[in-house]
C-alpha positions in Angstrom: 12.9 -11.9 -15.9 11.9 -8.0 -16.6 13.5 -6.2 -18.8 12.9 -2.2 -19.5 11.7 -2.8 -22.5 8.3 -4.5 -20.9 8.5 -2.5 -18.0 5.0 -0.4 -19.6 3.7 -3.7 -18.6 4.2 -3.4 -15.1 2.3 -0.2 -14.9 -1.2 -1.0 -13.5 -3.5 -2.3 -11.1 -2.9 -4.9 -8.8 -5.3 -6.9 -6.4 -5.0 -10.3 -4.3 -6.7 -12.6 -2.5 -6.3 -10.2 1.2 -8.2 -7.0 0.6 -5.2 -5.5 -1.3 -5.0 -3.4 -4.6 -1.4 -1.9 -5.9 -1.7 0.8 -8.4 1.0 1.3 -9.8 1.1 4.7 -12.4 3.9 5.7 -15.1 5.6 8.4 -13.6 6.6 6.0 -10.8 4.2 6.9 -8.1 1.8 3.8 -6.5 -1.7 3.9 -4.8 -1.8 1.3 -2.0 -5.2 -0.1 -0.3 -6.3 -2.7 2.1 -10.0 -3.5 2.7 -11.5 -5.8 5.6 -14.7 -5.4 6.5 -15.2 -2.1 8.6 -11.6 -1.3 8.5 -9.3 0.2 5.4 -6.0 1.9 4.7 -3.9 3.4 2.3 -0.9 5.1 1.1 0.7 6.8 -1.6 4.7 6.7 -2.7 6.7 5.9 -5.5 8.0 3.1 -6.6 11.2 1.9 -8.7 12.8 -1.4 -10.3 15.7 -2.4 -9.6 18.4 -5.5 -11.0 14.9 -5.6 -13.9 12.9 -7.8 -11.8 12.2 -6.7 -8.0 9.9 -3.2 -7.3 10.5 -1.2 -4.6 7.6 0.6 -2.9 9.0 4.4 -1.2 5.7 6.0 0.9 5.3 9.3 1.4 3.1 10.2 4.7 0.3 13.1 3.7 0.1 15.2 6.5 -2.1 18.0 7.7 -1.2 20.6 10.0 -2.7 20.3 13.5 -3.1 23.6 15.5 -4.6 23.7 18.7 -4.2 26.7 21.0 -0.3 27.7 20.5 0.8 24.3 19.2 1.0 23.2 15.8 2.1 20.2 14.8 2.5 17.7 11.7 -0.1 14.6 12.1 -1.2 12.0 9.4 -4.0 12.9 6.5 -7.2 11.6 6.3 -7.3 11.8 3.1 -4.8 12.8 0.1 -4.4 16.7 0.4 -2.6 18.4 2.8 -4.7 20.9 5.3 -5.0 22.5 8.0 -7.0 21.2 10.6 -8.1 21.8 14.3 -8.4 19.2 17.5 -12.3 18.1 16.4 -11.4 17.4 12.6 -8.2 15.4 14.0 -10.6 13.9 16.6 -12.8 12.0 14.4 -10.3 11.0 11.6 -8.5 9.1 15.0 -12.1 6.9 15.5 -12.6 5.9 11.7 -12.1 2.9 10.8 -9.9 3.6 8.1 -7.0 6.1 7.3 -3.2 6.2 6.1 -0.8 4.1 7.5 -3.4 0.8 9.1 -1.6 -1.8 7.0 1.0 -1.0 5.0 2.1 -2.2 1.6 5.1 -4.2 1.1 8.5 -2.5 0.8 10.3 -4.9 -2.2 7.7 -6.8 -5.0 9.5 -9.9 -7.5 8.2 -8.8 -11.1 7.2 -12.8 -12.7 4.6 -14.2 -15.0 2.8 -11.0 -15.2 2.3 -11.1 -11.2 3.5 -9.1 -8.2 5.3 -12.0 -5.4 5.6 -9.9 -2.0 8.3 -11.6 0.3 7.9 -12.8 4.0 9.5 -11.6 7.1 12.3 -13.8 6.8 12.4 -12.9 3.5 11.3 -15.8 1.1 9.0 -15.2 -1.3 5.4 -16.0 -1.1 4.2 -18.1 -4.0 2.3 -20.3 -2.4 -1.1 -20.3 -0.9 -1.4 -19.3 2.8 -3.7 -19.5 5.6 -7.1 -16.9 4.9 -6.9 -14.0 7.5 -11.3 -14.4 7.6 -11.0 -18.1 7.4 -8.4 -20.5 8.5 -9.7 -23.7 6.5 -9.3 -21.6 3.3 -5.8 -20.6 1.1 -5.5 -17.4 -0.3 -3.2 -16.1 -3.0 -0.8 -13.4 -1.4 0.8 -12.6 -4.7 -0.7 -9.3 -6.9 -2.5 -10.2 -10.7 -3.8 -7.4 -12.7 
């Protein structure tokens, strides 16, 4: 079980065995990525514990201004900073392969033996091997290890 008194250690990055990394940073913010092959994503938010032993991830959407003609509207960033962009930029950050918001990170992490456990959709959590996205002969980790 976490107390606060280690929480320090829980501060830092985070990979498994599915093209995720987790960074999480002191002042409660987090860093979220997923890799596979051609395509990516990310996010940023904050992050808290709660009952010393479960982390909950809180994103926060970048967005950039969109104004075309008369319209303006809020759509998702590209990247990390908020701009203002026109139809073209917009455009071609659609057709990437990558961009915020793809694959998102889990919402609630169990802090135990200096790993991050995410929980499945029925809500159990996963500390056991599953089935490989890229292969389905192979098992793959699904919890986070600095």
């Amino acid at each position: 079980m976490l107390n606060f008194d280690a929480q320090e250690k829980v501060y830092g990055d985070y990979k498994n065995e599915f093209g995720e990394r987790l960074i999480l940073k002191t002042n409660h913010t987090f860093e979220y990525y997923w890799n596979f092959d051609l395509a990516s994503s990310w996010n940023v938010g904050t992050w808290e514990i709660k009952n010393k032993r479960y982390i909950y991830l809180t994103i926060n959407e970048v967005q950039d201004t969109l104004k075309s003609g008369n319209k303006v509207e809020m759509v998702l960033s590209p990247d990390k900073i908020s701009n203002e962009i026109d139809i073209n930029h917009y455009g071609l950050s659609l057709i990437s392969g990558g961009g915020q918001n793809r694959s998102l990170p889990p919402k609630k992490l169990l802090v135990k033996n200096k790993k991050l456990f995410t929980f499945s959709k029925s809500g159990k959590i996963q500390n056991k091997k599953i089935k490989s996205v890229i292969n389905a002969k192979v098992n793959s980790k699904p919890w986070f290890k600095k």
